[in-house]
C-alpha positions as CSV (number, residue, x, y, z in Angstrom):
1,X,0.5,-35.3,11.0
2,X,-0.1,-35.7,14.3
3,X,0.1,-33.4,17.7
4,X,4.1,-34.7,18.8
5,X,5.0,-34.2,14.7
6,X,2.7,-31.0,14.1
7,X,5.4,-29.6,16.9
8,X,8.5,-30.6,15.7
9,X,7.9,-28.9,12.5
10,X,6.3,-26.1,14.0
11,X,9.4,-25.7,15.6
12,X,11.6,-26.7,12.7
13,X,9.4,-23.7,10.7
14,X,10.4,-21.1,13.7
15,X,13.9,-22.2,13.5
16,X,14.0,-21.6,9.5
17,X,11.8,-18.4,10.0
18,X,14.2,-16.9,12.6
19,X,17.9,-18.5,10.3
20,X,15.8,-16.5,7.1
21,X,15.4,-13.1,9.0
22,X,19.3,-13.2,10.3
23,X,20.7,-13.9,6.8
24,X,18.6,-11.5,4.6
25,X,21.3,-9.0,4.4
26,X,22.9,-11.8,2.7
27,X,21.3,-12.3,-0.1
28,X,20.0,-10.8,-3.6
29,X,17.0,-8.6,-2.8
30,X,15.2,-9.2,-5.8
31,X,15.1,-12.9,-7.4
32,X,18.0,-14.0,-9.8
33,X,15.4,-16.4,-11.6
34,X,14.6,-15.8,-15.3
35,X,10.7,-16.9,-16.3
36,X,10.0,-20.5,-16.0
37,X,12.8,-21.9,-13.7
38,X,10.6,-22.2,-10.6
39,X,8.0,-23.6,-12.6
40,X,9.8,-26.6,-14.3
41,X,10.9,-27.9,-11.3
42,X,7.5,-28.5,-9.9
43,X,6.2,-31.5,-11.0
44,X,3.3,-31.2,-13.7
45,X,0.9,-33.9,-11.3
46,X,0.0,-33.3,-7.8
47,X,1.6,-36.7,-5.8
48,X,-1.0,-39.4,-5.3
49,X,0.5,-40.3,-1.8
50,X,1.6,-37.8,0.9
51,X,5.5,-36.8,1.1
52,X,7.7,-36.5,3.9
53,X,7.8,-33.2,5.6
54,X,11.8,-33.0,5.1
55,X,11.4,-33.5,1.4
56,X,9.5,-30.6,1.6
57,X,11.3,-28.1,3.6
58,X,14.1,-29.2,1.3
59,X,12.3,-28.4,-2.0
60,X,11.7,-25.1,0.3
61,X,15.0,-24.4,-0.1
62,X,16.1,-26.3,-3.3
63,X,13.1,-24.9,-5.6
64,X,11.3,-21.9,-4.1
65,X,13.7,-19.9,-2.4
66,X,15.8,-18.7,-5.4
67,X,12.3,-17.4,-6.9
68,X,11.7,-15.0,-3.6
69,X,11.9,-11.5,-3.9
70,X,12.6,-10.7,-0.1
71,X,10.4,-7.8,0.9
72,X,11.9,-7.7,4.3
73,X,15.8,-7.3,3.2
74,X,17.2,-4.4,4.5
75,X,17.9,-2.9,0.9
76,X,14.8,-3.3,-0.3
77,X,14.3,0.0,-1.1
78,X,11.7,-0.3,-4.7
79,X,7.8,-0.3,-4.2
80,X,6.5,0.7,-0.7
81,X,7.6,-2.2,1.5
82,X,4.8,-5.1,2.7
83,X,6.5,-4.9,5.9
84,X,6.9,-7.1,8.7
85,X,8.7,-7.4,12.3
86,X,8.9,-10.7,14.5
87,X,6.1,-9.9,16.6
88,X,4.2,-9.5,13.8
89,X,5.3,-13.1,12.1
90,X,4.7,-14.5,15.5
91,X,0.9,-13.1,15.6
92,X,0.4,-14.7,12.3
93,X,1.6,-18.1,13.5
94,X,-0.7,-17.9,16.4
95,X,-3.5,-16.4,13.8
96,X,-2.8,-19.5,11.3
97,X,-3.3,-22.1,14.0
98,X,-6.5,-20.5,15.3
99,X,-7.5,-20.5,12.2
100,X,-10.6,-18.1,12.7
101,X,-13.3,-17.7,9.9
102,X,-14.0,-13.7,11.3
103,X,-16.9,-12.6,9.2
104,X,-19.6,-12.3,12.4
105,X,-19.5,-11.4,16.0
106,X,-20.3,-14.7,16.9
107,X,-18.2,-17.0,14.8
108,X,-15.3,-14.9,17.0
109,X,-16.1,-12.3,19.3
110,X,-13.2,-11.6,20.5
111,X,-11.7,-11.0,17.5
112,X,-14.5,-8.6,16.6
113,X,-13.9,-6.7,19.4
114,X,-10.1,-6.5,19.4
115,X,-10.5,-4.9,15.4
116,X,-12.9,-2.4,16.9
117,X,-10.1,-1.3,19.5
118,X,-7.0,-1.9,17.2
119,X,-9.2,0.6,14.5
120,X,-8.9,2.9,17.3
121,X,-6.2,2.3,18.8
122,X,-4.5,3.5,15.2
123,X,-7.2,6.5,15.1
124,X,-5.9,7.8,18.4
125,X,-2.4,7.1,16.7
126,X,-2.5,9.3,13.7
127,X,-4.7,11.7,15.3
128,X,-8.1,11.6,13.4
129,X,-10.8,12.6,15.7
130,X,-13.5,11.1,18.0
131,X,-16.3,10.2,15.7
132,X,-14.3,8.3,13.1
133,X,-15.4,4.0,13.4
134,X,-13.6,1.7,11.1
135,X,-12.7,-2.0,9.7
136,X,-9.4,-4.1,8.8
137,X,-9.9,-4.7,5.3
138,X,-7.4,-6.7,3.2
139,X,-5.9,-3.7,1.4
140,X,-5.9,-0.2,0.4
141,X,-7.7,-1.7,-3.0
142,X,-10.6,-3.5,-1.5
143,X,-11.3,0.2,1.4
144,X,-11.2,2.4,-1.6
145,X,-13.6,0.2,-3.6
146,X,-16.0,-0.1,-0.6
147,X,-15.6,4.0,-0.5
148,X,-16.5,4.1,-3.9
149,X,-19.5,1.7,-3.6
150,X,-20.9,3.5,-0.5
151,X,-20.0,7.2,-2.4
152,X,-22.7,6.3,-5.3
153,X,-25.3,4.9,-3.5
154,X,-25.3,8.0,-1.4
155,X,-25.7,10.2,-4.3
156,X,-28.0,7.8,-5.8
157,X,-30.1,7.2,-2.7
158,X,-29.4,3.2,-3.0
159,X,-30.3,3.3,-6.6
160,X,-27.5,1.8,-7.9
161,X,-28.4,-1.8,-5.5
162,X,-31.4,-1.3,-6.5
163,X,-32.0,-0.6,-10.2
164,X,-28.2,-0.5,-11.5
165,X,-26.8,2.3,-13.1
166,X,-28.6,2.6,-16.2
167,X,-31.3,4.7,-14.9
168,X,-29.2,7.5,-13.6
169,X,-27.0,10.2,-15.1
170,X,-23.6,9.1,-15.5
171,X,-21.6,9.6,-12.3
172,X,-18.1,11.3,-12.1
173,X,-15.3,10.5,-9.8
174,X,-12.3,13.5,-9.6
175,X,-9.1,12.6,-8.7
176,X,-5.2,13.5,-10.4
177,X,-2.8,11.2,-11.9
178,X,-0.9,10.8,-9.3
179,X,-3.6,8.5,-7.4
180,X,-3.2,4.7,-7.2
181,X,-4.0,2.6,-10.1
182,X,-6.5,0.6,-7.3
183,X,-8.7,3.9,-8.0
184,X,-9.2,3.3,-11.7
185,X,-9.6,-0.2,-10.5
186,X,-11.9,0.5,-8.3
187,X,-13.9,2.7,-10.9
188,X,-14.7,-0.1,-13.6
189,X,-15.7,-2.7,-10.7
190,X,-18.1,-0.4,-9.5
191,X,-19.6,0.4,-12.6
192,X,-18.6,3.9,-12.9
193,X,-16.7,3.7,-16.2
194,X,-13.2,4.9,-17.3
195,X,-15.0,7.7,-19.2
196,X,-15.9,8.9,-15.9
197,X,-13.1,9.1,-13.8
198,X,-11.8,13.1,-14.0
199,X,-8.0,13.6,-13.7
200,X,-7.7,17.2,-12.4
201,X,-4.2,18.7,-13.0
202,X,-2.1,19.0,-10.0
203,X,0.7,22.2,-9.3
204,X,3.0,22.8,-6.3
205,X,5.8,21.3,-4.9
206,X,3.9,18.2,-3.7
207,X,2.4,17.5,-6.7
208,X,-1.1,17.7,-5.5
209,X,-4.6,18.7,-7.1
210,X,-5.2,22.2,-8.2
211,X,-8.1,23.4,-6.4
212,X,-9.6,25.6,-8.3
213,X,-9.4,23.3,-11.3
214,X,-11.1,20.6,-9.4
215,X,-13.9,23.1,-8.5
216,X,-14.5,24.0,-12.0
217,X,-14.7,20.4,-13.2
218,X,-17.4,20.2,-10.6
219,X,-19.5,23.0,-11.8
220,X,-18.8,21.7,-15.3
221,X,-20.4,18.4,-15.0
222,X,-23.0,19.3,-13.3
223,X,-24.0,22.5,-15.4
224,X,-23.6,19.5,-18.2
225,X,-25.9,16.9,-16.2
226,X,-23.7,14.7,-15.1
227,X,-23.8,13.4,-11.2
228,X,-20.6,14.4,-9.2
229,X,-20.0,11.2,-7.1
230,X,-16.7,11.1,-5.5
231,X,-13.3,12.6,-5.1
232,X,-10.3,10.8,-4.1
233,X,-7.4,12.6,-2.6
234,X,-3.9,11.1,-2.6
235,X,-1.7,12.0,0.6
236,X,1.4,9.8,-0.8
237,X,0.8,8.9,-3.7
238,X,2.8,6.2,-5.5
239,X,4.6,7.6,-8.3
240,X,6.6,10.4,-6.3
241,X,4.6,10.3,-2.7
242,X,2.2,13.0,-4.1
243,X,-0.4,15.1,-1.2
244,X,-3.3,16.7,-2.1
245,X,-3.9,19.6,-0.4
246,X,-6.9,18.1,1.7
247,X,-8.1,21.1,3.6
248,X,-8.5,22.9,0.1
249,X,-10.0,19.6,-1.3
250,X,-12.3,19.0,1.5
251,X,-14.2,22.7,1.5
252,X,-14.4,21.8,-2.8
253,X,-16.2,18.8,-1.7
254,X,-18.3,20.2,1.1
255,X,-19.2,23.2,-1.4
256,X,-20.6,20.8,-3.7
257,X,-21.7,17.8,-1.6
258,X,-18.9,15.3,-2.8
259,X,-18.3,12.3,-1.0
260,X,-14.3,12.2,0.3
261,X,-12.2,9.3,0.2
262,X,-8.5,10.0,1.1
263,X,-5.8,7.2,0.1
264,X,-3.0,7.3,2.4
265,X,-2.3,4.0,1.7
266,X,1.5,4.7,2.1
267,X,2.0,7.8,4.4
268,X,-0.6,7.4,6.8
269,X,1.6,5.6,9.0
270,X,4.0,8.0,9.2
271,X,0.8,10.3,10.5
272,X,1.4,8.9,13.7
273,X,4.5,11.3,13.9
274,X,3.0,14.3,14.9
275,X,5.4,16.9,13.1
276,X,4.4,15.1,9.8
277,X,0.9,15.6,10.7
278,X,0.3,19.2,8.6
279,X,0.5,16.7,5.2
280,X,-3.0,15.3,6.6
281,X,-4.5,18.1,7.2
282,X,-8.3,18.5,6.5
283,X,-8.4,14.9,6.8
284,X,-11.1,15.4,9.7
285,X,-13.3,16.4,7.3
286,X,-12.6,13.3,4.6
287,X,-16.3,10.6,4.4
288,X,-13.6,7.9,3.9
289,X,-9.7,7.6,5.4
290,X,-7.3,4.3,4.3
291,X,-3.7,3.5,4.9
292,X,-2.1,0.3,5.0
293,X,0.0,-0.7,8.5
294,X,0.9,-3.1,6.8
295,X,2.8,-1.1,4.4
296,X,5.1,1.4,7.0
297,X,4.0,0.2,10.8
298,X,5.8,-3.1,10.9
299,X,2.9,-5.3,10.3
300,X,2.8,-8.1,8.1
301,X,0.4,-7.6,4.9
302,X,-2.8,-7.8,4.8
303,X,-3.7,-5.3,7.1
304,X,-5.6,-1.7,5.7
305,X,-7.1,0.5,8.3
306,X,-10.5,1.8,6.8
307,X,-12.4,4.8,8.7
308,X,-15.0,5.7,8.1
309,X,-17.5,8.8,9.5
310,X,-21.1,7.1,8.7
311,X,-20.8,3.4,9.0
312,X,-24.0,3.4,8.4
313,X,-24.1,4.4,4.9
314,X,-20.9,1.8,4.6
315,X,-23.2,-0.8,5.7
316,X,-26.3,0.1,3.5
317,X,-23.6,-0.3,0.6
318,X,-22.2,-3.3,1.3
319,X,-24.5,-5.3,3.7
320,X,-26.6,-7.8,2.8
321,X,-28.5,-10.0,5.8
322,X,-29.7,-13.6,5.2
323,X,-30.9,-15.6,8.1
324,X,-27.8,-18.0,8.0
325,X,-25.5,-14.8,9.0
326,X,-27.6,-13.2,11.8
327,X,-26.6,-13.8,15.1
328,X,-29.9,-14.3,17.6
329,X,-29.8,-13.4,21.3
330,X,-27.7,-10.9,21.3
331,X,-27.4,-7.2,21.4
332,X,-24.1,-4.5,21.1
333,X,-22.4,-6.4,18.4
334,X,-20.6,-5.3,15.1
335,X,-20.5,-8.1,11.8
336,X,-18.1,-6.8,10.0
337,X,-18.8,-8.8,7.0
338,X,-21.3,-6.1,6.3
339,X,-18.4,-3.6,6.0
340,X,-15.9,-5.2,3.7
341,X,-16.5,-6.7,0.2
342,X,-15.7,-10.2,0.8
343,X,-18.0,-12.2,3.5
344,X,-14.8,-14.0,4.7
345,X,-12.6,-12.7,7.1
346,X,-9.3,-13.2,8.4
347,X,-8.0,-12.4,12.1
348,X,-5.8,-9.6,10.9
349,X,-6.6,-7.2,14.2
350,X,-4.4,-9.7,16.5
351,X,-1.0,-9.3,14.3
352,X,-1.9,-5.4,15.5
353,X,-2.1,-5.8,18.7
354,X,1.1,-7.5,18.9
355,X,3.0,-5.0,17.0
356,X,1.7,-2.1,19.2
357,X,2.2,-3.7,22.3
358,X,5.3,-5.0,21.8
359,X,7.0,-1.5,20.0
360,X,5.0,1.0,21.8
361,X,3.9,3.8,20.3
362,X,7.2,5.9,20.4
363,X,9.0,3.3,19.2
364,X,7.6,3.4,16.1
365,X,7.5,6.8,15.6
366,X,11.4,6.7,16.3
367,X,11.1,4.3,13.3
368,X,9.3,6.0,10.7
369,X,11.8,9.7,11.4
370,X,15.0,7.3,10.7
371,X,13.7,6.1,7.7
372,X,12.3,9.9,6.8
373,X,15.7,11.2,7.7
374,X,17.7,8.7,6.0
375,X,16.0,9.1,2.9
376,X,16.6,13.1,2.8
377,X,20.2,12.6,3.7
378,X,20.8,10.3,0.7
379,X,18.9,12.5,-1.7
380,X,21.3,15.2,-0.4
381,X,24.0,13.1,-1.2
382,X,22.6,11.8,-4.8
383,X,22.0,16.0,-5.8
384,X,25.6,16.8,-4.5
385,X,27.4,14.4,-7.2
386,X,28.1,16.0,-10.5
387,X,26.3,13.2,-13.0
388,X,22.7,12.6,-11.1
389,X,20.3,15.2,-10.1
390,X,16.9,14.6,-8.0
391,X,13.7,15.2,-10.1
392,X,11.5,14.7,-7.0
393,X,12.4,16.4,-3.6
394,X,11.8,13.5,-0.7
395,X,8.3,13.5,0.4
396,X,8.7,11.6,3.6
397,X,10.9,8.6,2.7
398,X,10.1,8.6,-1.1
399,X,12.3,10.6,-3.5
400,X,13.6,10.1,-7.4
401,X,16.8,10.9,-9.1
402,X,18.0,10.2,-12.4
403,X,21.5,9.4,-13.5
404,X,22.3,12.4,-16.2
405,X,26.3,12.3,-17.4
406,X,27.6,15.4,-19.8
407,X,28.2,14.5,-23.4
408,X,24.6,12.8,-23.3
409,X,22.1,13.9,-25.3
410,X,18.6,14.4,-23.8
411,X,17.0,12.0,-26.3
412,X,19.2,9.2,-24.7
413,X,18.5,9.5,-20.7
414,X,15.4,7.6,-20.5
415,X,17.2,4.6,-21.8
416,X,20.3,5.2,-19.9
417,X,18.1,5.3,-16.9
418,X,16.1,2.4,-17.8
419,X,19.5,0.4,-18.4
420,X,20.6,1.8,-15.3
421,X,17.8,0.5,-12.9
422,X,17.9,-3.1,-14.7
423,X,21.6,-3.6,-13.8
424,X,20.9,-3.0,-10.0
425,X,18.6,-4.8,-9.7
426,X,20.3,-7.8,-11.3
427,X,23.2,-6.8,-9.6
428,X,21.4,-8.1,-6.2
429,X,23.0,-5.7,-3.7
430,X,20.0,-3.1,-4.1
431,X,16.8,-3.3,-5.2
432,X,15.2,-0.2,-7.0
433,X,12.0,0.5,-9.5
434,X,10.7,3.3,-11.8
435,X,8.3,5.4,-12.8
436,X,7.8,8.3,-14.7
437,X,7.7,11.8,-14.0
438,X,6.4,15.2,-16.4
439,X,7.6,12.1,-19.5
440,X,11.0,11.2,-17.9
441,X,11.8,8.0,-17.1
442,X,13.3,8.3,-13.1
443,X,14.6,6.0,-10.4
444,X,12.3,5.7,-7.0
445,X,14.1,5.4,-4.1
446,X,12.3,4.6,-0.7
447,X,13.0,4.4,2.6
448,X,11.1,1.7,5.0
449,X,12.0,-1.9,5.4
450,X,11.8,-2.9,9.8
451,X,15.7,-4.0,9.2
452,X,16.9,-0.8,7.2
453,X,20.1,1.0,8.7
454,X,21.8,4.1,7.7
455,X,24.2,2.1,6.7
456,X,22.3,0.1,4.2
457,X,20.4,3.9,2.9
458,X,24.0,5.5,2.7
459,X,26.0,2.7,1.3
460,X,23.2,3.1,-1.4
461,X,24.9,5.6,-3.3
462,X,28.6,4.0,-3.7
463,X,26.7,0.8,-5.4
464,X,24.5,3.4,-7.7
465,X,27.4,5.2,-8.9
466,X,29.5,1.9,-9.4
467,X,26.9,0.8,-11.5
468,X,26.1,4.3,-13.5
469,X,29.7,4.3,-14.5
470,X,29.4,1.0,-16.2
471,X,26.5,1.9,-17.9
472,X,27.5,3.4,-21.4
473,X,25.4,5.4,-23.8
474,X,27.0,3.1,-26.7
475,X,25.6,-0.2,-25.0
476,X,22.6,0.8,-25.3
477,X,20.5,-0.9,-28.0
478,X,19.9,1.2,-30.9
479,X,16.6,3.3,-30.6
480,X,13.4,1.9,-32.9
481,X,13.0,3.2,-36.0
């Protein structure tokens, strides 16, 4: 492909880009396909000779499109949304012809140095204080894991590098159910152990740790000779959006010289709204802060905002130095290969500075109270009719609600509800998921696509109930014997 063809189609893809964003609302949110379809009409051998680029764009259309689940449709309203806005899309166009290989200062500096203003930039914007440095890592996933690396070679004094794990007294890591499945994850890969990883019992209308429980199992372990390593504290967890109460956590922590991580993978965005800002409270006093903009601040995924309050120890964790990576001659410089798992790097801070600077600040707060709002004015609606009832109370945008008609039995409602969510979502209009909650099977219901209206929240509840009085306890399949 050469320059004058690389812009026609560059300009044919902005065209399609800017035709797919204006028809979303037109389509199924979640993909009609059933297992295999996409598949069997790819051919089983790569072609020997290079194809047209309009036979492509066709089999764009033809053969992937009915597959796509489209994150950005302004019903999308199941997991936490991997959001995007047009200045974001346009930042990665620019980012994809660039095409920079980020993992030193000097194979980019200026993209170095725009991710060490963005990181603060976003500091400043959810109100964490001076002192706190950080990184664009890939995900929520890949910060916690680096927390969870750095967190046992501090209480191990580099031992772990060093000699593994076997030496040492088994580690613990505290944390309740309602954390991210990444943390469990995160857990095995750093050698810690299922075993290991303490769920502390949570209480309150927020669903978050109990304290005092978390303080016990503390003492415990370590009265039994086991090495307290980490706690991770949810502020939006999930399941139902659960918070830890942070402040409470953080003194447990401090008492006992516990490394912090916080995962606000979800709901630190909306921390840049500063009458939200009481749910992150404590979080001054965290070792480790993530959330993901690319989740709730209109930024195309990947993009996770890790802070951290001693890069250093970060470093020591995760750095390792050959010759081929230093950069000579030069002084004042981050690598932030040394702060992320993976050497490679993508540009993601320059999709960021787009965002910001094209929204402003206010903008997106404006945003993020909509979608808050929205969310408690449908669960409002949802409690007031006489055959659902909320099991959750909206935490920020998230709440969950299950659809519970008189005459049936208790024994029945999980499948009802099961049934129930499967015939949304392959009705098209809406797109929902599940999860459980104290053993009942629930519907989640979240507010935060870029393109969501009232309208598309509100007009929510007319498709549920349309749907719920289709569903029938005697189409149900009979139970398992």
């Amino acid at each position: 492909m050469d320059g004058s063809e690389f812009r026609h189609w560059a300009h044919r893809a902005s065209d399609w880009s800017a035709d797919y964003l204006d028809g979303l609302s037109e389509r199924p949110v979640r993909a009609q396909t059933s297992p295999g379809d996409t598949f069997r009409q790819i051919p089983a051998e790569p072609p020997a000779r290079g194809e047209a680029m309009a036979e492509i764009f066709a089999d764009l259309d033809r053969v992937i499109m009915p597959g796509i689940t489209h994150w950005q449709h302004p019903r999308f309203f199941a997991y936490f949304p991997a959001n995007a806005s047009p200045p974001s899309v346009v930042a990665e166009y620019v980012t994809a012809a660039i095409a920079a290989q980020c993992m030193l200062w000097q194979t980019s500096p200026a993209a170095t140095e725009l991710e060490t203003r963005m990181i603060d930039w976003l500091r400043q914007l959810i109100g964490l204080p001076e002192g706190f440095s950080g990184v664009i890592q890939d995900s929520a996933s890949g910060a916690t894991l680096a927390a969870l690396l750095t967190a046992r070679e501090k209480v191990l004094g580099g031992g772990g590098n060093r000699d593994g794990l076997a030496p040492h007294p088994a580690l613990r890591v505290y944390a309740s159910a309602q954390v991210h499945s990444s943390v469990d994850k995160a857990v095995r890969i750093a050698g810690i152990g299922d075993r290991n990883l303490v769920r502390i019992p949570v209480a309150g209308p927020l669903h978050g740790m109990d304290v005092a429980a978390l303080d016990r199992a503390i003492a415990a372990d370590r009265e039994a000779g086991l090495l307290p390593c980490a706690i991770v504290a949810a502020l939006g967890g999930t399941s139902v959006g659960a918070c830890d109460d942070i402040a409470g956590v953080a003194d447990i922590a401090a008492r006992h010289g516990v490394f912090l991580h916080v995962d606000a993978a979800w709901a630190g965005s909306a921390m840049i709204v500063p009458e939200y800002r009481h749910l992150m409270r404590g979080a001054e006093r965290a070792d480790s802060f993530v959330f993901n903009p690319h989740k709730w601040l209109f930024t195309n995924f990947d993009c996770s905002a890790h802070f951290v309050r001693d890069p250093k120890a970060l470093t020591d964790a995760l750095g390792i130095r050959p010759p081929f990576l230093r950069t000579l001659g030069q002084d004042g410089f981050v690598d932030y290969n040394e702060w992320s798992v993976p050497l490679g790097r993508r540009f993601r801070a320059l999709k960021l500075w787009f965002v910001i600077r094209s929204y402003g600040a206010e903008a997106l707060r404006d945003m993020i109270r909509a979608h808050v709002g929205w969310a408690g004015e449908l669960a409002a609606a949802i409690a007031a009719e006489p055959d659902f009832e909320i099991v959750t109370a909206p935490i920020l945008s998230l709440f969950t609600f299950r659809y519970r008609p008189s005459g049936v039995p208790e024994s029945e409602l999980d499948r009802l509800n099961a049934q129930l969510v499967q015939r949304i979502n392959d009705d098209g209009r809406l797109y929902l998921t599940q999860t459980s909650h104290d053993g009942r099977f629930v519907l989640r219901f979240q507010v935060g696509a870029t393109t969501t209206t009232r309208d598309d929240v509100m007009s929510s509840l007319g498709v549920i109930r349309e749907i719920a009085g289709a569903c029938r306890i005697a189409d149900l399949q009979p139970s398992a014997a």
